[in-house]
C-alpha positions as CSV (number, residue, x, y, z in Angstrom):
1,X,-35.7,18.1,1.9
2,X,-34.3,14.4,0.8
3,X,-30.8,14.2,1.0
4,X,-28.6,14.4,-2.0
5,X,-26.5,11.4,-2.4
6,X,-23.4,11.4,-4.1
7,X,-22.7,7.7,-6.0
8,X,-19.4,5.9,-5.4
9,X,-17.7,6.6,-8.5
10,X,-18.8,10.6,-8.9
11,X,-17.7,10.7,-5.3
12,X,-14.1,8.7,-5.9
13,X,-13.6,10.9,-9.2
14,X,-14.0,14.4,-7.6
15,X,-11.6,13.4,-4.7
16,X,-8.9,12.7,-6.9
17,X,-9.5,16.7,-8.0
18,X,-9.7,17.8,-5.2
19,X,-6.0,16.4,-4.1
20,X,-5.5,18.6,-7.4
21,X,-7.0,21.6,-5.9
22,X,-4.8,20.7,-2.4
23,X,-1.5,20.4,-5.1
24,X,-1.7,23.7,-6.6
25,X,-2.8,25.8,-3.7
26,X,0.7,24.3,-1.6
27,X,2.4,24.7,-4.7
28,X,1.1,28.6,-5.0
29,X,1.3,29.2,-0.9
30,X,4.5,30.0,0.8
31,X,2.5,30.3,4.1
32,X,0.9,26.9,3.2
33,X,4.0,25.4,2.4
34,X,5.9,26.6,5.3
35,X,3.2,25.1,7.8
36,X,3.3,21.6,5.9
37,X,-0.3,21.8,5.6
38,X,-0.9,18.6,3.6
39,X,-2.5,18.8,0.3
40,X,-5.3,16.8,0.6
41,X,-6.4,18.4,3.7
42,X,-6.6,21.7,1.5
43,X,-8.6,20.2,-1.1
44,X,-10.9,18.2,1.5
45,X,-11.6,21.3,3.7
46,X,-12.6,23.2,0.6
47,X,-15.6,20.5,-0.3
48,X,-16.2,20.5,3.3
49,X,-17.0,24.4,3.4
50,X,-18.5,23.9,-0.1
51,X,-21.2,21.1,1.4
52,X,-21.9,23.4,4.5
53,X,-22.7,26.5,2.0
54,X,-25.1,24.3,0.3
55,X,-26.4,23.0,3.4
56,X,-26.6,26.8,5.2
57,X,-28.6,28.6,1.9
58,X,-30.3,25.7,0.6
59,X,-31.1,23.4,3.3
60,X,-30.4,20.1,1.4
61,X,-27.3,17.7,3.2
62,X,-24.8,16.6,0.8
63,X,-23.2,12.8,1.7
64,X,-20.4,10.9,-0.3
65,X,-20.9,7.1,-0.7
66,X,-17.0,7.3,-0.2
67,X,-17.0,5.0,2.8
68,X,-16.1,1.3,1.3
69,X,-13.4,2.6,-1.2
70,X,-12.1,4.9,2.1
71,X,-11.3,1.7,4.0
72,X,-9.4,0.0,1.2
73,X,-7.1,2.6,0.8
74,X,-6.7,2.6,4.4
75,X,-5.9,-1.0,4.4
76,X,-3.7,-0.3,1.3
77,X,-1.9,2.4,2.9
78,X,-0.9,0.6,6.1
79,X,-0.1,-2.3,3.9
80,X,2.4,-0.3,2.3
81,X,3.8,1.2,5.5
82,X,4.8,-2.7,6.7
83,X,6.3,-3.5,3.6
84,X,8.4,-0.2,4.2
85,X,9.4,-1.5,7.8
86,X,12.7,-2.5,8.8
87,X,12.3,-4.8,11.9
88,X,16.2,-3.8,12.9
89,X,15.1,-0.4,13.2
90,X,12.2,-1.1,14.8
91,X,13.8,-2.9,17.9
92,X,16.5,-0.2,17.9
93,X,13.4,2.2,18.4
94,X,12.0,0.0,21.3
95,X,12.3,3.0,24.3
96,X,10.4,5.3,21.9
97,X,8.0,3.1,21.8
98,X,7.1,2.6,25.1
99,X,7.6,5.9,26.4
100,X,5.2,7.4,23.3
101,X,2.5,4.4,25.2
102,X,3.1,6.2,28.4
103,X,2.4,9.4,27.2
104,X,-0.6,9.0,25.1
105,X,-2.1,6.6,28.2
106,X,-1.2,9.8,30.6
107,X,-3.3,12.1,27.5
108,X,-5.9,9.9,27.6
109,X,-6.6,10.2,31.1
110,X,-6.3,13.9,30.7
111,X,-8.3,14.2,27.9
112,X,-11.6,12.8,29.4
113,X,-10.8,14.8,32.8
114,X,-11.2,17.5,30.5
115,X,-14.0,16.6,29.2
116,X,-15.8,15.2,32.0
117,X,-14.8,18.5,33.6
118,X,-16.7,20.7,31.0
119,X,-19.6,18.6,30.2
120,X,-20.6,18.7,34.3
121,X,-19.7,22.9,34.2
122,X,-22.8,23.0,31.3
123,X,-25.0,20.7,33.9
124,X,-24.6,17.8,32.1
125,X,-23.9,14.1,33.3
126,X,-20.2,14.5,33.8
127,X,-20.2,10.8,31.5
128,X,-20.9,12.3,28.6
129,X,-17.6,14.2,28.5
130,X,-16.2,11.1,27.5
131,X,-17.7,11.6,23.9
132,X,-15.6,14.7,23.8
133,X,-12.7,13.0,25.3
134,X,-11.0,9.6,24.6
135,X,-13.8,8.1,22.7
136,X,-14.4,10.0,20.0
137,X,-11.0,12.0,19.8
138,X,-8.3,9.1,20.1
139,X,-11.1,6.1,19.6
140,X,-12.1,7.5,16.6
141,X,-16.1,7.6,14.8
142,X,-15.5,3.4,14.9
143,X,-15.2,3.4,18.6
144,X,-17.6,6.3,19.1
145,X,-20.6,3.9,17.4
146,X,-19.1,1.1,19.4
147,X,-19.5,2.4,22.6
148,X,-22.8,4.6,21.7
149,X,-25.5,1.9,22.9
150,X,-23.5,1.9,26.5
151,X,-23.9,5.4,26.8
152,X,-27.5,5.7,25.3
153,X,-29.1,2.7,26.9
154,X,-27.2,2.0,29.9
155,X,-26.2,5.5,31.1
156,X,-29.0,7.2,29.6
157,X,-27.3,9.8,27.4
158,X,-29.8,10.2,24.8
159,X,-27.4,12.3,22.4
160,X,-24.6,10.4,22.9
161,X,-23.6,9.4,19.6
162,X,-24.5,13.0,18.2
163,X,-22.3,14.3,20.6
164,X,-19.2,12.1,19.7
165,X,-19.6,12.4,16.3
166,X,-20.0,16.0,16.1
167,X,-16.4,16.4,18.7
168,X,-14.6,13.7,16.2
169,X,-15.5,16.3,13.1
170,X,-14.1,19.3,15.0
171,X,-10.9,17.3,16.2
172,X,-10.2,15.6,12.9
173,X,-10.6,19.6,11.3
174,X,-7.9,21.0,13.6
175,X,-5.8,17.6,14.3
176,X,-5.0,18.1,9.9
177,X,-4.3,21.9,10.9
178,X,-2.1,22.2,13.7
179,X,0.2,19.0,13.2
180,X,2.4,21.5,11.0
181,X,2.6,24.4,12.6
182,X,3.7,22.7,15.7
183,X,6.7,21.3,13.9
184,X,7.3,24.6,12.5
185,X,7.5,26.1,16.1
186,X,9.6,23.5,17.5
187,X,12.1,23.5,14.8
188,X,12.8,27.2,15.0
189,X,12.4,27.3,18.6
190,X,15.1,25.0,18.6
191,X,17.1,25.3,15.6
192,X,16.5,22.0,14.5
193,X,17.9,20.7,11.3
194,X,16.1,18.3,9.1
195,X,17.5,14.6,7.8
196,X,19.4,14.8,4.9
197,X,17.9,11.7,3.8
198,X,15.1,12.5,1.3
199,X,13.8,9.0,0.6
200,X,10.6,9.3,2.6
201,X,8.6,6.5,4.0
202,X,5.2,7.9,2.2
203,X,6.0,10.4,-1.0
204,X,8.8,11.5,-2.0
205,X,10.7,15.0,-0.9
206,X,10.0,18.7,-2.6
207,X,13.8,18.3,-3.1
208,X,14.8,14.4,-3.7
209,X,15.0,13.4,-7.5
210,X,12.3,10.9,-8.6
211,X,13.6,7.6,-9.1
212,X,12.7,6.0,-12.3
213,X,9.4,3.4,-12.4
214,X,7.8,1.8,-15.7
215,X,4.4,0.0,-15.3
216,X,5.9,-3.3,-14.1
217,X,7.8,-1.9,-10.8
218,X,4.5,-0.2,-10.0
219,X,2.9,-3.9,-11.0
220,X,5.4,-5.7,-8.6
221,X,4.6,-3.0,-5.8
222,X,0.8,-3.0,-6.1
223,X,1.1,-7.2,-6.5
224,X,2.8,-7.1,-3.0
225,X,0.5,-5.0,-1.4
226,X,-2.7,-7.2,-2.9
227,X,-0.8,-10.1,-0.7
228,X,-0.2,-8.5,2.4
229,X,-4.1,-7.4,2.4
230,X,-4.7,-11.2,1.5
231,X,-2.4,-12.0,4.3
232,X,-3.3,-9.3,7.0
233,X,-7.3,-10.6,6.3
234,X,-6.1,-14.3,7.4
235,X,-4.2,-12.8,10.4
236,X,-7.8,-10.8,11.0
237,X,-9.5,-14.1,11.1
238,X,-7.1,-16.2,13.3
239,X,-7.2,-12.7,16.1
240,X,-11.0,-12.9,16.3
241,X,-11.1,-16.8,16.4
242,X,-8.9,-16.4,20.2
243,X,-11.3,-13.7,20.9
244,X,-8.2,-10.9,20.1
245,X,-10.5,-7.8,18.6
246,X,-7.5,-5.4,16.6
247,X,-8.4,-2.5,13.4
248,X,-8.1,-4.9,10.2
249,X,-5.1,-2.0,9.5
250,X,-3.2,-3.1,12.2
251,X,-3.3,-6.8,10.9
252,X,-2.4,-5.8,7.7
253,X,0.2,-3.5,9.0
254,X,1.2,-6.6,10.7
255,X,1.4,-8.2,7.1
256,X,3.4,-6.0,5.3
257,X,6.0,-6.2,8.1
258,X,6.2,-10.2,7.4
259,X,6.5,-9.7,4.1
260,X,9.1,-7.1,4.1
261,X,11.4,-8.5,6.7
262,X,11.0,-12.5,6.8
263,X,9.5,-14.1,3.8
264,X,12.0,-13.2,1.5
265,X,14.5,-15.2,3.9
266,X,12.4,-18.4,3.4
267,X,12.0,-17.1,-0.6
268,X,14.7,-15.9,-2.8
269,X,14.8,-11.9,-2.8
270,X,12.7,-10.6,-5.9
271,X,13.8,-6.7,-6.5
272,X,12.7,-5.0,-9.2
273,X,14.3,-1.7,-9.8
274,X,12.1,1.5,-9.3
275,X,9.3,-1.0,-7.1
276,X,10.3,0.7,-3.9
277,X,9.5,4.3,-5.5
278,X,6.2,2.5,-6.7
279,X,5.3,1.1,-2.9
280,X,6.0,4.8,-2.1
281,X,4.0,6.5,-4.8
282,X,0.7,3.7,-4.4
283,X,0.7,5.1,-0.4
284,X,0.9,8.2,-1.0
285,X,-2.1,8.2,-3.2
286,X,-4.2,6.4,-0.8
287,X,-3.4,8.5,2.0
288,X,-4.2,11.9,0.6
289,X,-7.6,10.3,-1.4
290,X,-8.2,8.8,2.5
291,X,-7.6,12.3,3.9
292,X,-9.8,14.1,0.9
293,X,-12.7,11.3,1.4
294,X,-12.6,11.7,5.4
295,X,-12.9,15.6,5.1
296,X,-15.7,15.4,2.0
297,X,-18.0,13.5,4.3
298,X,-17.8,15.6,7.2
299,X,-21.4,15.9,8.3
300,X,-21.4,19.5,9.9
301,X,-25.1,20.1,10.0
302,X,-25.0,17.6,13.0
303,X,-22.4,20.0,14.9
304,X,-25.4,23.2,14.8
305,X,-27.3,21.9,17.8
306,X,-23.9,21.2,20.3
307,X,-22.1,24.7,19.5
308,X,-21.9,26.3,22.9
309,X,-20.4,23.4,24.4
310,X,-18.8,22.2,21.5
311,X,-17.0,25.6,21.4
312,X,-15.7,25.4,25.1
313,X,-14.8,21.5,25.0
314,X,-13.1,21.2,22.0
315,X,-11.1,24.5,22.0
316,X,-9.6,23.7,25.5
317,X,-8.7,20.3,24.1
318,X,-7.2,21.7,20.7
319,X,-5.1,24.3,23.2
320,X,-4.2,20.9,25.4
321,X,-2.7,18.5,22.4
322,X,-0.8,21.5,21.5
323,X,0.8,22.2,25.1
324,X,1.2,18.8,25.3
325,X,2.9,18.0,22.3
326,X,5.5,20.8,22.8
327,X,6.3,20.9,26.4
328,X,6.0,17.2,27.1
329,X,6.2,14.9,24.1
330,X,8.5,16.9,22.2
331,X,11.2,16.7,25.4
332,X,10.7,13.5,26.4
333,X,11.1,11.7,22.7
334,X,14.6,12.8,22.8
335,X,14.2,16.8,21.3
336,X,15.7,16.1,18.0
337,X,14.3,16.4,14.4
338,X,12.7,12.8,15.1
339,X,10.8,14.3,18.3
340,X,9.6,17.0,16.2
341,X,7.8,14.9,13.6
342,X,6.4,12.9,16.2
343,X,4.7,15.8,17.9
344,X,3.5,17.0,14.4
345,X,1.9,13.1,14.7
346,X,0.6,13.5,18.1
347,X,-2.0,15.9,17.4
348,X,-3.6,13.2,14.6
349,X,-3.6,10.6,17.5
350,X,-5.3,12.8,20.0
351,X,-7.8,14.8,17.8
352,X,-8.0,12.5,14.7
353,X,-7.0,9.3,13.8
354,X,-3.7,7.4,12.9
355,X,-4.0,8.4,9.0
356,X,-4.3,12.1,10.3
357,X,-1.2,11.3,12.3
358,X,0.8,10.3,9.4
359,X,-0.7,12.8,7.0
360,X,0.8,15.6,9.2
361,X,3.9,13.6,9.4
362,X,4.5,12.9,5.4
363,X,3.8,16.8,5.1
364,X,7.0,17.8,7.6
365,X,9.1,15.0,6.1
366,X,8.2,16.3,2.8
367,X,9.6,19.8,3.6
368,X,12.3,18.8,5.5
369,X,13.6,14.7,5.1
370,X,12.8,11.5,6.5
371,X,11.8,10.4,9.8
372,X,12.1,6.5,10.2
373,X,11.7,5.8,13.6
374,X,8.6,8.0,14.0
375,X,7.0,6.2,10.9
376,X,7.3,2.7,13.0
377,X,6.9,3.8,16.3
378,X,3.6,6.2,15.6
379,X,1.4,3.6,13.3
380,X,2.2,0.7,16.0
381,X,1.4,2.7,19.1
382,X,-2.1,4.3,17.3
383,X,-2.7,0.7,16.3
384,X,-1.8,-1.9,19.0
385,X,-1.9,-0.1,22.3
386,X,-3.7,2.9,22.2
387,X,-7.0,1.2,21.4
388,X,-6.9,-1.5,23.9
389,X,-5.4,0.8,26.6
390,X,-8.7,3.2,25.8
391,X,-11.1,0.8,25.8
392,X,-10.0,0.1,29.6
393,X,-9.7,3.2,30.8
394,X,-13.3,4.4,29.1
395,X,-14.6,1.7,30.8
396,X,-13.1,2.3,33.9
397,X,-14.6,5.9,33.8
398,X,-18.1,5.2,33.0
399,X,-18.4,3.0,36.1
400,X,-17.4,5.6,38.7
C-alpha cells in the first residue's frame, strides 16, 4: 500500500495541537508533572502510537513532510539560546565545561563497547554495534546517514542504516522519558533545593509571573533572531570555506552569542521592555513544535525487523545513561541543583540529540528554577566537541 503523505502545512498545523494535547495532560497529571515530562513529548508520543495503530491494523505508513520547517525552528531555537548567553558566565563555567567533554568522550567510548559487545553476542560483525552506539545515539539520524555508505560499502553491513535509524527512534523515545525522572531521583536522594530564580533560559516557570509583552517586543525579539540566523549562515559559509564542517545550530548558536554580548558595545544598547520575555516565549515554541515534529515522524515500522536485538542493545544502554548520569556525572559536576539539571540533559546527549537535551532541561527548570550554567555549558559541549570528538573515535573503531 502507497504511503500516506502528510503535506507541510496539515502536518505543521496538527503539531501545534498536539503541544495542546501535551499542555493539558501535564496540566491534569501530578505524576506527569512531578517527572517533568515535557509537554510536547506527551503530545508527540501520542501521534507516534497513533501512526503505529494505523500502521499495525491497516498496513498503510503514515510520514510528516515536517522536516524543512523542523530545522528552522531548530536554527531558531539555538539562535535564541545565544542571544540569551552571558559570555561572563560562560567563562566562569569554564571547568564545567571541560570536565562535561571528559565525560561524554569517556560515554562514548563506552557506549560503542556496548554495543560492539552485543552486536558480536547475536553473531553479528562486532562493527555494526557502532550503529547502536555512538553513531546513531550521540551522532544523531544526520551522522547515522553520514557514515551509512562506510558501513554499507566499505565494511559490508548491508542493514546498516536500518539499524542506526531504528536505535536513534528507540533512544530519542526513552532519552524524552527518563531525563525527568532522573532529576526527580537525585533531588530527593539528596535533598536538593531548586534556584529561586524563576526567569528561565527557555519558558517561563509554573510559578514566575508573566512579564508583560505587546506585539512590538515580540517584533524586536523575532527581528533579532532573523539576524543571528542571517549571521550564523555567513559564519556557516566562512567554516566550510577552511574546510571547518560544524551543525548550522552551532554557528548560529555562535551568532546569537555575538549579538548578545559584543555588538551592542560597538552599537548603542536597543532594549525594549518585555523583548526578553518575547526571545523566551519564540524558543519555547520552537522547541516543543521541534520535539512534537521529531516524535510525529518517528518511522517505527522500520524497528519490526531488528526487535530481538534491538531489545537487548538498547535496554542495556537506556540502563547505562541512567547509571551514568547518577553515579558519575551527577558527582563530578559539583552535586548541586546545577549537576542535577545537567544529568536530566545527559540522557538527551547520549540517547537523543541536543534539543532532547534541553527539552528535559526546560521541563526541571520549569518545576523547580533556572539553571544558567547548564544552559551554556550543555548546548556548547553537544555542539562543538562532542561531534568532532565522535567522528574520531567512530573512526578509530571501525578500523580495528
Amino acid at each position: 500500500m502507497e504511503p500516506i503523505v502528510i503535506g507541510s502545512f496539515f502536518s505543521f498545523t496538527l503539531a501545534i495541537f498536539l503541544l495542546f494535547v501535551g499542555k493539558w495532560a501535564l496540566s491534569k497529571s501530578v505524576m506527569l508533572r512531578n517527572y517533568s515530562i515535557p509537554e510536547p513529548v506527551i503530545g508527540g508520543f501520542m501521534s507516534a502510537v497513533a501512526v503505529a495503530l494505523i500502521y499495525a491494523t491497516l498496513g498503510s505508513k503514515v510520514t510528516f513532510d515536517v522536516a524543512q520547517i523542523r530545522n528552522i525552528l531548530l536554527l531558531y531555537f539555538f539562535a535564541a539560546m545565544g542571544l540569551n548567553a552571558d559570555v561572563k558566565s560562560l567563562l566562569k563555567g569554564g571547568k564545567p565545561l571541560f570536565l562535561l567533554v571528559i565525560l561524554a568522550t569517556v560515554y562514548m567510548i563506552l557506549q560503542n563497547a556496548l554495543g560492539m559487545g552485543v552486536a558480536s553476542a547475536f553473531g553479528m560483525d562486532p562493527r555494526a554495534g557502532l550503529m547502536s552506539g555512538s553513531v546513531s545515539l550521540i551522532g544523531g539520524v544526520g551522522t547515522t546517514l553520514a557514515w551509512g555508505p562506510t558501513f554499507v560499502e566499505e565494511l559490508g553491513i548491508a542493514n546498516a542504516v536500518e539499524l542506526g535509524i531504528a536505535s536513534n527512534t528507540v533512544g530519542l523515545i526513552f532519552a524524552c522519558v527518563i531525563g525527568g525522572p532522573i532529576a526527580k531521583y537525585l533531588m530527593n536522594r539528596h535533598l536538593i533545593v531548586g534556584s529561586e530564580e524563576s526567569t528561565l533560559d527557555v519558558g517561563h516557570s509554573y510559578a514566575q509571573q508573566s512579564e508583560s509583552i505587546d506585539s512590538y517586543s515580540l517584533l524586536y525579539s523575532w527581528m533579532r533572531l532573523n539576524l543571528a540566523l542571517m549571521l550564523g549562515h555567513g559564519i556557516n559559509e566562512l567554516l566550510t570555506m577552511v574546510n571547518i564542517e560544524l551543525p548550522l545550530f552551532v554557528s548560529c548558536l555562535l551568532a546569537g552569542i555575538l549579538i548578545g554580548n559584543r555588538f551592542y558595545k560597538l552599537l548603542p544598547k536597543q532594549h525594549v521592555q518585555g523583548s526578553d520575555r518575547g526571545l523566551s516565549l519564540i524558543s519555547d515554541i520552537c522547541l516543543g513544535l521541534f520535539i512534537v515534529m521529531a516524535l510525529m515522524d518517528l518511522k517505527v515500522w522500520e524497528l519490526l525487523g531488528l526487535v530481538k536485538y534491538l531489545s537487548v542493545v538498547m535496554s542495556l544502554q537506556i540502563i547505562m545513561s541512567i547509571l551514568f548520569s547518577v553515579l558519575v556525572v551527577y558527582r563530578l559536576m559539583g552535586r548541586n541543583y546545577e549537576a542535577t539539571v545537567i544529568c536530566s540533559g545527559f540522557s538527551g546527549i547520549t540517547l537523543g540529540s541536543t534539543a532532547t537535551a534541553i527539552a528535559n532541561m526546560t521541563a526541571v527548570t520549569k518545576q523547580h528554577g533556572a539553571a544558567h550554567n547548564a544552559f551554556i555549558v550543555v548546548p556548547l559541549v553537544c555542539g562543538f566537541f562532542v561531534d568532532i570528538i565522535n567522528a574520531i573515535v567512530i573512526n578509530q573503531l571501525i578500523s580495528l
